[in-house]
Structure formats: structure tokens, C-alpha cells
ROVO-94206 format. One record per residue: residue in one letter; y, x, z of N, C-alpha, C, O in turn. Coordinates in Angstrom, 1 decimal. Example, Ala and Ser with C-alpha at 12.3 -4.5 7.8 and 13.67 -1.06 7.14 Angstrom:
PT   koldren      npy      npx      npz     capy     capx     capz      cpy      cpx      cpz      opy      opx      opz
PT         A     -5.7     13.2      7.8     -4.5     12.3      7.8     -3.3     13.2      7.8     -3.3     14.2      8.5
PT         S     -2.2     12.8      7.1     -1.1     13.7      7.1      0.0     12.9      7.9      1.1     13.4      8.0
This chain:
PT   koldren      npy      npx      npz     capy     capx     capz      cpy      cpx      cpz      opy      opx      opz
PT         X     -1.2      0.8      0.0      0.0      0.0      0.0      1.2      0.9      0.0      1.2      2.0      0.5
PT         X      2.4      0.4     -0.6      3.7      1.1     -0.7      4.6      0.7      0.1      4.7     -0.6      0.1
PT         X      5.2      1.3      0.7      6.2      0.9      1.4      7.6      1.3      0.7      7.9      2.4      0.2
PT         X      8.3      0.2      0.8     10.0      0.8      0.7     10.9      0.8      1.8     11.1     -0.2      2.4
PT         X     11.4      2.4      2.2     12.2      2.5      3.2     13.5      2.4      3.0     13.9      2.6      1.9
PT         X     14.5      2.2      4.2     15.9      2.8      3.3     16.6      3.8      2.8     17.8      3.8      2.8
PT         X     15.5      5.1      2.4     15.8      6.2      1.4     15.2      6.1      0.5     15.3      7.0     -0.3
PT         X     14.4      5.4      0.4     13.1      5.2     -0.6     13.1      4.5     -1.7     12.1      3.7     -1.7
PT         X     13.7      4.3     -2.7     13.0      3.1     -3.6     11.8      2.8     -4.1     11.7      3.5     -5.2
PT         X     10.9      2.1     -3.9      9.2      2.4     -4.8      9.4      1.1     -5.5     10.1      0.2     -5.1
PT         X      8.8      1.2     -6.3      8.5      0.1     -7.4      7.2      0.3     -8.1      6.9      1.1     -9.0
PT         X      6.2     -0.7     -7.4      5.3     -0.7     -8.0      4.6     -2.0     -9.0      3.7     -2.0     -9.7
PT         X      5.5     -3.3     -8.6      6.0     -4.2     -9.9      7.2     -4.3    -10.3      8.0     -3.8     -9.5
PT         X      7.8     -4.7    -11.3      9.0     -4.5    -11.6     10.0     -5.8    -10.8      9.6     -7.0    -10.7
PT         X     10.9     -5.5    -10.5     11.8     -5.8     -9.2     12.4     -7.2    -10.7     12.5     -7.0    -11.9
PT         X     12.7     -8.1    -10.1     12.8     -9.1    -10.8     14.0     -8.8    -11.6     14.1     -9.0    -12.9
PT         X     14.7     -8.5    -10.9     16.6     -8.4    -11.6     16.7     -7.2    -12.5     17.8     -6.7    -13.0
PT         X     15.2     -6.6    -12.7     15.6     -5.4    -13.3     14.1     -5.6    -14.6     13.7     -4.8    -15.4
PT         X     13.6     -6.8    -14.5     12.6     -7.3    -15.6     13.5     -7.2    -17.0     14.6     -7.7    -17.1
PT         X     12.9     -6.4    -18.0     13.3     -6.5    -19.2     13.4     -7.9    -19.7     13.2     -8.7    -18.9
PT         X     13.9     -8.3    -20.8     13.3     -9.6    -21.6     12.1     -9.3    -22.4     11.7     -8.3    -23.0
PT         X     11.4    -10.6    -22.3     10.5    -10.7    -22.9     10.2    -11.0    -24.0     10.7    -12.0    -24.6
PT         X      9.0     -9.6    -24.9      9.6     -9.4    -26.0      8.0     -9.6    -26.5      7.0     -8.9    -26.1
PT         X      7.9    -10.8    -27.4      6.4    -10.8    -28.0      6.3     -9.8    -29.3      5.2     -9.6    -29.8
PT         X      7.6     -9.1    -29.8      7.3     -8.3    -30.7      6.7     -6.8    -29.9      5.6     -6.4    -30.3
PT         X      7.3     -6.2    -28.8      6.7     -5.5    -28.1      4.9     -5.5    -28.1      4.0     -4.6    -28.3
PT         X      5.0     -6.7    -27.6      3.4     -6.8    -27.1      2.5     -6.5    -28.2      1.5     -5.9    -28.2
PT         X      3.4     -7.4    -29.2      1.9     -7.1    -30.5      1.8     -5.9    -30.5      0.8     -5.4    -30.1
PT         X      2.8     -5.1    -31.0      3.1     -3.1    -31.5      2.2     -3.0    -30.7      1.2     -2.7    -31.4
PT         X      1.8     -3.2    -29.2      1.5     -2.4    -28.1     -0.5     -3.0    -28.0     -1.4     -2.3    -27.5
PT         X     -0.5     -4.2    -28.7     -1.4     -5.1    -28.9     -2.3     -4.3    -30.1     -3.5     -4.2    -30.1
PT         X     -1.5     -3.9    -31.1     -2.4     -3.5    -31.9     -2.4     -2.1    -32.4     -2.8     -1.6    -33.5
PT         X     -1.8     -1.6    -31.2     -1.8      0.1    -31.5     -2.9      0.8    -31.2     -3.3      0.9    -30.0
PT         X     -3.6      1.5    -32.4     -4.8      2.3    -32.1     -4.7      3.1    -31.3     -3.8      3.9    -31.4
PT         X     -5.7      3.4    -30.0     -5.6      4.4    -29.0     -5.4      5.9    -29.4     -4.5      5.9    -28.6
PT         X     -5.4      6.5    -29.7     -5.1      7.9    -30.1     -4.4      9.0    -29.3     -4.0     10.0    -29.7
PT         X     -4.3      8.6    -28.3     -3.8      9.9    -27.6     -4.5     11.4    -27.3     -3.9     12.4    -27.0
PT         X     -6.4     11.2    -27.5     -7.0     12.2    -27.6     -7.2     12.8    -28.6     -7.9     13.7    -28.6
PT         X     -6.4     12.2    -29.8     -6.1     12.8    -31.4     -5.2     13.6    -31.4     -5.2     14.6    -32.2
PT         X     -4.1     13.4    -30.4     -2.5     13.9    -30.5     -2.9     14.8    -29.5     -2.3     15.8    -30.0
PT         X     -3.6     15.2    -28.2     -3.6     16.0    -27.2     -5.3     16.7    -26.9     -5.9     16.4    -25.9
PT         X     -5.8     17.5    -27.7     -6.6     18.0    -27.3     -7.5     18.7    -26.3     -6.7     19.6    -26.2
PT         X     -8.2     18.9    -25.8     -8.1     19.6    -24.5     -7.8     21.0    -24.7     -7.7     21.7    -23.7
PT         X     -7.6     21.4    -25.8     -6.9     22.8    -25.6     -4.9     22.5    -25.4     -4.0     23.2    -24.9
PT         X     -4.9     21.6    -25.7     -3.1     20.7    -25.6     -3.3     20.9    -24.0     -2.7     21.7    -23.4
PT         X     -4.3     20.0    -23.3     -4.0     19.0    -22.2     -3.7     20.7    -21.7     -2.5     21.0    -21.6
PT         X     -4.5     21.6    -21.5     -5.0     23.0    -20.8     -3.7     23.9    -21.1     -3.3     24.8    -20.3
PT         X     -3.2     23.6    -22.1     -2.1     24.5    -22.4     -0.1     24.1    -21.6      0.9     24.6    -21.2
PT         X     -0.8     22.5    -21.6      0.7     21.4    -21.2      0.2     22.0    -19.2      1.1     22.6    -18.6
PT         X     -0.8     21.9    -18.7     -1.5     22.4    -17.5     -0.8     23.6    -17.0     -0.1     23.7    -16.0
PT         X     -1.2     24.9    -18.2     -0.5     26.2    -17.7      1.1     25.8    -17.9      1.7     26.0    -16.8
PT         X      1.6     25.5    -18.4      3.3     25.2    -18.8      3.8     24.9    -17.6      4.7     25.5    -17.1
PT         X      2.9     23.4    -16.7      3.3     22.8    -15.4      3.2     23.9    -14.7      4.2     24.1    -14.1
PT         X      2.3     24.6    -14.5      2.1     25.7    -13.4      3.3     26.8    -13.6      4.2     27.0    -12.7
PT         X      3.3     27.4    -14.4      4.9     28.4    -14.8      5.6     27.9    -14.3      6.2     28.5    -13.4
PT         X      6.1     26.2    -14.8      7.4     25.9    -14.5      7.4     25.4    -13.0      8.5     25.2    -12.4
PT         X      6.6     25.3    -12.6      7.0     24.4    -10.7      6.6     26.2     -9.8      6.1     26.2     -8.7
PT         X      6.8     27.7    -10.5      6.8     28.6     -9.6      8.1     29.0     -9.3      9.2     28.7     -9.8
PT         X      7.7     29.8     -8.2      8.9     30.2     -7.2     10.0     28.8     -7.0     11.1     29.1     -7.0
PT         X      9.9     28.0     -6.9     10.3     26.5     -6.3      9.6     25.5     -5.7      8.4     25.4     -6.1
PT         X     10.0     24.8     -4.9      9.6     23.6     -4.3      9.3     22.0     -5.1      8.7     21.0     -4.7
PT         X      9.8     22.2     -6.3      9.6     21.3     -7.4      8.1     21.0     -8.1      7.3     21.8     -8.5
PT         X      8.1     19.6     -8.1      6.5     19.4     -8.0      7.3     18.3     -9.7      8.1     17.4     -9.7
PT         X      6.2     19.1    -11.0      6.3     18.5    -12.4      4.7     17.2    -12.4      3.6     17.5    -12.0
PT         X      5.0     16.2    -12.7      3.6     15.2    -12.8      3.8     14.9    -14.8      4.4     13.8    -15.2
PT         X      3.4     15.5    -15.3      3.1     14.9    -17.0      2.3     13.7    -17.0      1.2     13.8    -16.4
PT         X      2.6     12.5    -17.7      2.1     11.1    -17.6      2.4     10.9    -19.5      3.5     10.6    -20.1
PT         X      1.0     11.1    -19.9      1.0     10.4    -22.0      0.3      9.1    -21.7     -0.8      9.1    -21.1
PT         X      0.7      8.3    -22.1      0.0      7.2    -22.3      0.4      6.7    -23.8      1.5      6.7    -24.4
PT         X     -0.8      6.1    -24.3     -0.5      5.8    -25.6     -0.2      4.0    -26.1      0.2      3.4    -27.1
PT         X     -0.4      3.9    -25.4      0.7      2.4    -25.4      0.6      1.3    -23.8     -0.4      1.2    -23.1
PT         X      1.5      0.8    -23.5      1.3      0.3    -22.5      0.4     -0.8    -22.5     -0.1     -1.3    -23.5
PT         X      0.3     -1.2    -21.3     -0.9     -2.0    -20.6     -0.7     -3.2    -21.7      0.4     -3.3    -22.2
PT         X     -1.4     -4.0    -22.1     -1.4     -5.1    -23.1     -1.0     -6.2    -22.1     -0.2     -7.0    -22.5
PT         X     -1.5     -6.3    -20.7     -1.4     -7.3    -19.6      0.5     -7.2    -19.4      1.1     -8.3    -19.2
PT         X      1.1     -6.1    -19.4      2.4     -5.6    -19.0      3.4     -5.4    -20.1      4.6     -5.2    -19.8
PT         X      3.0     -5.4    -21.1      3.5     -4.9    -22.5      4.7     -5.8    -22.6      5.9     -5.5    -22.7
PT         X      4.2     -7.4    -22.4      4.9     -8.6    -22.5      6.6     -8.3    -22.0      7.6     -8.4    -22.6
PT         X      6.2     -7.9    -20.7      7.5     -8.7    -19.8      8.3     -6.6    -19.4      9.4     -6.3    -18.9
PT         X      7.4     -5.8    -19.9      7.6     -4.5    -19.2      7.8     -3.3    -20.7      7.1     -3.2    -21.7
PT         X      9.2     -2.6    -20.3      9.0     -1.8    -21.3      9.0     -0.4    -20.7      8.6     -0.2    -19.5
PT         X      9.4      0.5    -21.3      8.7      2.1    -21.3      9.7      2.8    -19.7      9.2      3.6    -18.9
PT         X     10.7      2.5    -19.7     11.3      2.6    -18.7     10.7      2.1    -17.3     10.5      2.9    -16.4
PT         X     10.3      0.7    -17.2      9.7      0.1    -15.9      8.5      1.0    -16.1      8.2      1.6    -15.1
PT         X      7.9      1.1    -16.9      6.4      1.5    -16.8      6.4      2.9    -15.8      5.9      2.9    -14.7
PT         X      7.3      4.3    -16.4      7.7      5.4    -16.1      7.5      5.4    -14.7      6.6      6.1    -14.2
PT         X      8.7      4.3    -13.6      8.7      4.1    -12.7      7.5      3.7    -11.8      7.2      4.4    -10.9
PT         X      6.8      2.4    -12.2      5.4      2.0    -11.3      4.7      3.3    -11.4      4.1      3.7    -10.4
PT         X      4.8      4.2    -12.9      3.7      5.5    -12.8      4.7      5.9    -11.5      4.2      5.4    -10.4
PT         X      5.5      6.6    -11.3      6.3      7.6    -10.5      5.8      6.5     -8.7      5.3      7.2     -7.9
PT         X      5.9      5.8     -8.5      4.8      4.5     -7.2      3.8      5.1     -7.6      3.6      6.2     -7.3
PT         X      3.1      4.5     -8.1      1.6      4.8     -8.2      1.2      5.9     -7.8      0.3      5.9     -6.9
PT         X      1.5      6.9     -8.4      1.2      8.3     -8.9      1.6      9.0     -7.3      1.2     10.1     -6.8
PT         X      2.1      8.4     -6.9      2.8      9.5     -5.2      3.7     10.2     -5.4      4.1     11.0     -4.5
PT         X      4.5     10.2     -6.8      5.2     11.6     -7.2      6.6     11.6     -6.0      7.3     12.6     -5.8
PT         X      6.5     10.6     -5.5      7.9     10.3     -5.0      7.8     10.9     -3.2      8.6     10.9     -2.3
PT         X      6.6     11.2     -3.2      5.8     11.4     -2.1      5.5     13.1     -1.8      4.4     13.5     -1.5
PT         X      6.7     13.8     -2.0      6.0     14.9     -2.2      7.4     15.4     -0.8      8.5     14.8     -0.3
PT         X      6.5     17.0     -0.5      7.3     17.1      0.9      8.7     17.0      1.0      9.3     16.4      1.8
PT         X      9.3     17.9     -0.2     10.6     17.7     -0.2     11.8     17.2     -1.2     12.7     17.7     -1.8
PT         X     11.1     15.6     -1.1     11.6     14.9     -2.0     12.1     15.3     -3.6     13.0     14.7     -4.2
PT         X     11.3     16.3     -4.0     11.1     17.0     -5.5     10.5     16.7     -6.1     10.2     17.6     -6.8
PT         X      9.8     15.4     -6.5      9.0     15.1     -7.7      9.7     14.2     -9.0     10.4     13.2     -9.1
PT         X      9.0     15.1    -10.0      9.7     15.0    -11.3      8.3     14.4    -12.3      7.2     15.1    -12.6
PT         X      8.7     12.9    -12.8      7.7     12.8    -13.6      8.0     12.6    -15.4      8.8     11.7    -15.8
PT         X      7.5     13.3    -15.9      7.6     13.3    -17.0      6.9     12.4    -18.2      6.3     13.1    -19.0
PT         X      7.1     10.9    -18.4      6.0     10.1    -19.1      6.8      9.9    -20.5      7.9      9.7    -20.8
PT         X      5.5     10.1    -21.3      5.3     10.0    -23.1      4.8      8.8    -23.4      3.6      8.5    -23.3
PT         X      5.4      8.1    -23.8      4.6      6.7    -24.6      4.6      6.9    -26.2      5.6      6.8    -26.9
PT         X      3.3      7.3    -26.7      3.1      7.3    -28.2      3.5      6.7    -28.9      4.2      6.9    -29.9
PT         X      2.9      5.3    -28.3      3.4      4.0    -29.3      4.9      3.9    -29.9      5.1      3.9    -31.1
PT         X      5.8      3.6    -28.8      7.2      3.6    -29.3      7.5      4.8    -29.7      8.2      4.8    -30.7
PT         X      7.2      6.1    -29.3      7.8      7.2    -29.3      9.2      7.5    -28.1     10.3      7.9    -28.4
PT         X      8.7      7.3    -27.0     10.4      7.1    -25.7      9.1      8.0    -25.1      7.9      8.0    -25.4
PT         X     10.3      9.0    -24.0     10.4      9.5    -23.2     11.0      9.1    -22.0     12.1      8.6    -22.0
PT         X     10.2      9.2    -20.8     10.7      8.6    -19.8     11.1     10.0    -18.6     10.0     10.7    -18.6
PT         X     12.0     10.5    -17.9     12.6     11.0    -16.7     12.3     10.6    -15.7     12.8      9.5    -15.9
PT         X     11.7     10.5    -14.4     11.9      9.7    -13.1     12.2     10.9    -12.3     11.1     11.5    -12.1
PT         X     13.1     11.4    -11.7     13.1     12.2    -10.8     13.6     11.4     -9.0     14.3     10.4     -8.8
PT         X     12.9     12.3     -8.1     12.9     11.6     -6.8     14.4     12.5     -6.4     15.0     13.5     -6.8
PT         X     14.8     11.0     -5.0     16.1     11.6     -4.7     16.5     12.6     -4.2     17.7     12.8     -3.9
PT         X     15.4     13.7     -3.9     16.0     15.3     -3.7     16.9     15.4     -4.6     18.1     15.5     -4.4
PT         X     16.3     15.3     -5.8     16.5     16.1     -7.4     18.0     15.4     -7.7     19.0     16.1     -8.0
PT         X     18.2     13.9     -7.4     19.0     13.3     -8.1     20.4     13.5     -7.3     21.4     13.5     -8.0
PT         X     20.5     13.6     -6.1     21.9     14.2     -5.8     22.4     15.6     -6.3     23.6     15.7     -6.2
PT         X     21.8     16.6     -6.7     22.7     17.7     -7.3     22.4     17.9     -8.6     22.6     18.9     -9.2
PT         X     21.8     16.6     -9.4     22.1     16.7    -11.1     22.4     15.3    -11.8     22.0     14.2    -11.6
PT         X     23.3     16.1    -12.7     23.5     15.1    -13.6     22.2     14.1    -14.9     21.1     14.4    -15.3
PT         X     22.9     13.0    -15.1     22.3     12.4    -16.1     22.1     13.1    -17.2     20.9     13.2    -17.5
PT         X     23.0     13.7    -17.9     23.0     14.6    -19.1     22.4     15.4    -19.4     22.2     15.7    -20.6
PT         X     22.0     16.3    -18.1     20.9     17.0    -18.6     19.1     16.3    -18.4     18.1     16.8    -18.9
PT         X     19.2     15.4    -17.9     17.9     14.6    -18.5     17.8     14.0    -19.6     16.7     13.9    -20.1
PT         X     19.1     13.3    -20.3     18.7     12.7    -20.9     18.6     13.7    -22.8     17.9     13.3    -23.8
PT         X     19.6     15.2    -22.6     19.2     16.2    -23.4     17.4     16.5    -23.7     16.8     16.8    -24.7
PT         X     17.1     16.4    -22.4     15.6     17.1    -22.5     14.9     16.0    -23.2     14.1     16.3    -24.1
PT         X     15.1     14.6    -22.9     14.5     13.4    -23.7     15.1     13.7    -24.9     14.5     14.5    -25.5
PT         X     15.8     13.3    -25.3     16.2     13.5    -26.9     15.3     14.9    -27.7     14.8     15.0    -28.8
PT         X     15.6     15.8    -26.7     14.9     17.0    -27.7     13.6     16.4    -27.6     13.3     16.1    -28.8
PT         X     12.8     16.2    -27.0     11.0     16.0    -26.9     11.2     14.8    -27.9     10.7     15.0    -29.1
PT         X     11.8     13.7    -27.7     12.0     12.8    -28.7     12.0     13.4    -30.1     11.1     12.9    -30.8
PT         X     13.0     14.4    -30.9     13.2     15.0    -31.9     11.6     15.5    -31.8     10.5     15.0    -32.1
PT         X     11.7     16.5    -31.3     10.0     17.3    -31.8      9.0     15.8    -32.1      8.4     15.7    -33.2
PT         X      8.9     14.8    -31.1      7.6     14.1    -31.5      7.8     13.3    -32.7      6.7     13.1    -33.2
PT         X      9.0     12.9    -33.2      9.1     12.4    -35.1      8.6     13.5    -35.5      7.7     13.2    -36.3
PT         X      8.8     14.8    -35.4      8.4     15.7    -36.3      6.7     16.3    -36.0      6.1     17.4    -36.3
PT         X      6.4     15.1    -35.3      4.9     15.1    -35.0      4.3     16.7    -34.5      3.2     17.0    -34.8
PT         X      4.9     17.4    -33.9      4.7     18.6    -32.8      4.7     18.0    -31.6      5.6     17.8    -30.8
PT         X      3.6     17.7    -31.4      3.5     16.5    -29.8      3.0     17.8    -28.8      3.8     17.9    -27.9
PT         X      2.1     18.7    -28.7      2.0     19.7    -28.0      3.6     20.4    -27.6      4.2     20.3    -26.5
PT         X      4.1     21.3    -29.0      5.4     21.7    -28.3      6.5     20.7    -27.6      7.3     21.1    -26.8
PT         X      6.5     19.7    -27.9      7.3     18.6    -27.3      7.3     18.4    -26.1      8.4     18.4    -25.5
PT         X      6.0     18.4    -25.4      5.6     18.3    -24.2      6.1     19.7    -23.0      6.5     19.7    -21.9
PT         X      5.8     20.7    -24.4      5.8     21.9    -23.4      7.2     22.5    -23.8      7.7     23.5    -23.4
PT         X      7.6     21.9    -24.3      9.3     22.2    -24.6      9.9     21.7    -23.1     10.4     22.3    -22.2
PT         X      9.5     20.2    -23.2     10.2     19.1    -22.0      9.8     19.6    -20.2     10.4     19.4    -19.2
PT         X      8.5     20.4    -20.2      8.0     20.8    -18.9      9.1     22.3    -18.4      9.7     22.4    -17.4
PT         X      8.9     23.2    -19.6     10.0     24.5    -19.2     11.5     23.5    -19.7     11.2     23.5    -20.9
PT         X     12.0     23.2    -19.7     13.1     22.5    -19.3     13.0     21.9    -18.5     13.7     22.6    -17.9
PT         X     12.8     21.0    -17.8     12.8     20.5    -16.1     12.5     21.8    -15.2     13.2     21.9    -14.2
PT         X     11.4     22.9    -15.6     11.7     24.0    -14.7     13.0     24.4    -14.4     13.7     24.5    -13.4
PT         X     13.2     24.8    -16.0     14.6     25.4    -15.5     15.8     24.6    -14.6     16.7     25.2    -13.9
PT         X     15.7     23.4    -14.7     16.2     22.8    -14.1     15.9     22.7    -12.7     16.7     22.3    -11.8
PT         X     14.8     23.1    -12.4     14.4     23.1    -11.0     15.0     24.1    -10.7     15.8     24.2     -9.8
PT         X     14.6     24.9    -11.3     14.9     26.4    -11.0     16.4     26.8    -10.4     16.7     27.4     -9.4
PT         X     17.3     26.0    -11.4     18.7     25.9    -10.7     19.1     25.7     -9.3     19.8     26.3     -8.5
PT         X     18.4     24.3     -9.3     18.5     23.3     -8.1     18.3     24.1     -7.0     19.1     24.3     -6.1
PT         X     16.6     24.8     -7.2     16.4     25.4     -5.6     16.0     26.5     -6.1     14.9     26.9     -6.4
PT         X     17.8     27.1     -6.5     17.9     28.6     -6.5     17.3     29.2     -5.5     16.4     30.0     -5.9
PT         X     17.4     29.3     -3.8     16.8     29.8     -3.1     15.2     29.4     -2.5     14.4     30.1     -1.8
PT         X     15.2     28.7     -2.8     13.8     27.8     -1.7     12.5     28.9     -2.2     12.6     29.4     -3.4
PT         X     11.5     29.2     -1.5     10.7     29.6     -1.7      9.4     28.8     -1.6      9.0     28.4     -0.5
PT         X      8.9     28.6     -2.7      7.7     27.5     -3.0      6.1     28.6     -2.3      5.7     29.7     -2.6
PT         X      5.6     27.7     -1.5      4.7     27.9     -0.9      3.5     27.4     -1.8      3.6     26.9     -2.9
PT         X      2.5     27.7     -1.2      1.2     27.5     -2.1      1.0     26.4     -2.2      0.2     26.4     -3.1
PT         X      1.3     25.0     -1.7      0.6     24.1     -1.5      1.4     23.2     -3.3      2.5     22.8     -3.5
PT         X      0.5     23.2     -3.9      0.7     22.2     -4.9      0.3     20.5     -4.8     -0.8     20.0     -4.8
PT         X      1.1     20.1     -4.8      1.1     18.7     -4.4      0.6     17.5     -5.0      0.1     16.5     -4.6
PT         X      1.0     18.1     -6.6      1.0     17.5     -8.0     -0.3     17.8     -8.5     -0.5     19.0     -8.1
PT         X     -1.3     17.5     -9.2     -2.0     18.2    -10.1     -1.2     18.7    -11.2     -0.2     18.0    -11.4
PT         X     -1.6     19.8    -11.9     -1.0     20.4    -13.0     -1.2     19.9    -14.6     -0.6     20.0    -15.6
PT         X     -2.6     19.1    -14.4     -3.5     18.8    -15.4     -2.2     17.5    -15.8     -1.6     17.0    -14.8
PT         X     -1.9     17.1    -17.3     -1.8     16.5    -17.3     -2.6     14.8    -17.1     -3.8     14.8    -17.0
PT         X     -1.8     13.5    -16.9     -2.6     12.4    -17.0     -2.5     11.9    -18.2     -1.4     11.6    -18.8
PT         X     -3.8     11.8    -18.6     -3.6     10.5    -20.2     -4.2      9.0    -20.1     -5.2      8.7    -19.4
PT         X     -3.7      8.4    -20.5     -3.6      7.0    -19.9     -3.4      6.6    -21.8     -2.6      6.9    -22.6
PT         X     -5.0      5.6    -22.1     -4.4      4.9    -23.0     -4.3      5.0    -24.2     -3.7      4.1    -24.9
């Protein structure tokens, strides 16, 4: 079970006032998109996006979670688009749960081609929007140009470096919080 405190926001259905419209053209795309994400991410991809996360979350307290899913839930597709999804993953997943409020999730939706950002509120008081939403557009650009491996591993060393900024000094202890492996979903 999730709790929301008042530093916390979790969302693990989407909060009513923040429900998309409901979009039957969504559903179908999403209804009749062939699974393919282990076409686009091989396990030499998943293994390679894996070492990328480990590079980028060293010497910091910053915990990276990669989330590809290749189209959303058909049950959720309806009323939910790529943005709410991001979030229930960033609930679900614990990323928000991490010791020092540093978790960064990084989700791919094939289908549409969107990139999703969720960072936890450590991260979000000493950065701006702009540079997240740079790193989305660039992974965006690579994946039209169908480079979905570098895409991925472009978008993970860019949130490092951004961590990197943030906790210029912190020294990251061994304990990994996150798995490294990416999740594929879908």
C-alpha cells in the first residue's frame, strides 16, 4: 500500500483533476500496436542501457530507474496517457522511495514515441524544467531516427550529468537502491 504524506506525492491512480480526456483514438493506437519492444531492445541493448545506469548513478547519491514500455495498458490506454503512466510507474516502482529523496525515472513509450522525466523532490528543488525537458526532446529526436539503444543511453548520461551537478559533493555509498537492469513492460 502507498501512502501520501505531506512531502510526498504518490500516485498510483491518476488523481481525478489531473485525468486526461478520454481519448478512443489513443486506445485503439495502443489497442492495436504490435508488442515489439524486444525487437527494439535486445539483450545486448537491455546490458549495455544497465552499464550506462551504473556509470551514470557513480560517485552520487542519485538512483537512475529506465522504464520502456511499448504501449500502454489497453485497460488504461482509455482514460491515461504517457505522462500519468510515467508517474503510477515512478508509485509503483519505489523510485520515489529512495534514501535521499534522489530518484529519477526515465520511461519510453514506443507506441507514441514520448518520453517521460519523473524526478523525486530531492532533485526537483535545485533544477530547472529546461533541462529535463532538453534531455526529452533529444531521446525524442534519436528515437524518429530509429537509434533507440543510443537514445536511451544518450538520456541516462545526461541525467547523470545532471546528478552529477546537483550532488557535487555527496559521496555515493555502495548501496544501490534502484536496479540497473532496465524494466521492459509491453
Amino acid at each position: 500500500m502507498v501512502i501520501k504524506t505531506e512531502t510526498t506525492e504518490i500516485v498510483t491512480q491518476p488523481k481525478i483533476e489531473e485525468v486526461s480526456q478520454p481519448s478512443f483514438k489513443r486506445w485503439l493506437k495502443h489497442f492495436l500496436y504490435m508488442p515489439a519492444t524486444k525487437r527494439y531492445f535486445s539483450k545486448q541493448d537491455q546490458a549495455a542501457i544497465a552499464q550506462a545506469v551504473s556509470e551514470a548513478e557513480y560517485g552520487h547519491v542519485g538512483e537512475i530507474q529506465v522504464v520502456i514500455e511499448g504501449h500502454l495498458p489497453v485497460n488504461q490506454a482509455y482514460f491515461q496517457n504517457t505522462r500519468m503512466r510515467a508517474r503510477q510507474l515512478f508509485a509503483e516502482l519505489g523510485v520515489w522511495d529512495t534514501e535521499y529523496n534522489s530518484g529519477v525515472l526515465l520511461y519510453i513509450n514506443l507506441c507514441e514515441r514520448k518520453v517521460e522525466i519523473v524526478i523525486d523532490r530531492g532533485i526537483l528543488q535545485a533544477t530547472e524544467q529546461a533541462i529535463w525537458n532538453e534531455i526529452c526532446q533529444n531521446m525524442i529526436a534519436q528515437l524518429a531516427q530509429k537509434q533507440f539503444r543510443l537514445a536511451v543511453i544518450t538520456g541516462v548520461v545526461s541525467i547523470g550529468e545532471v546528478l552529477n551537478r546537483f550532488y557535487t559533493h555527496s559521496i555515493k555509498d555502495e548501496n544501490n537502491e534502484l536496479g540497473n537492469a532496465p524494466i521492459i513492460l509491453g
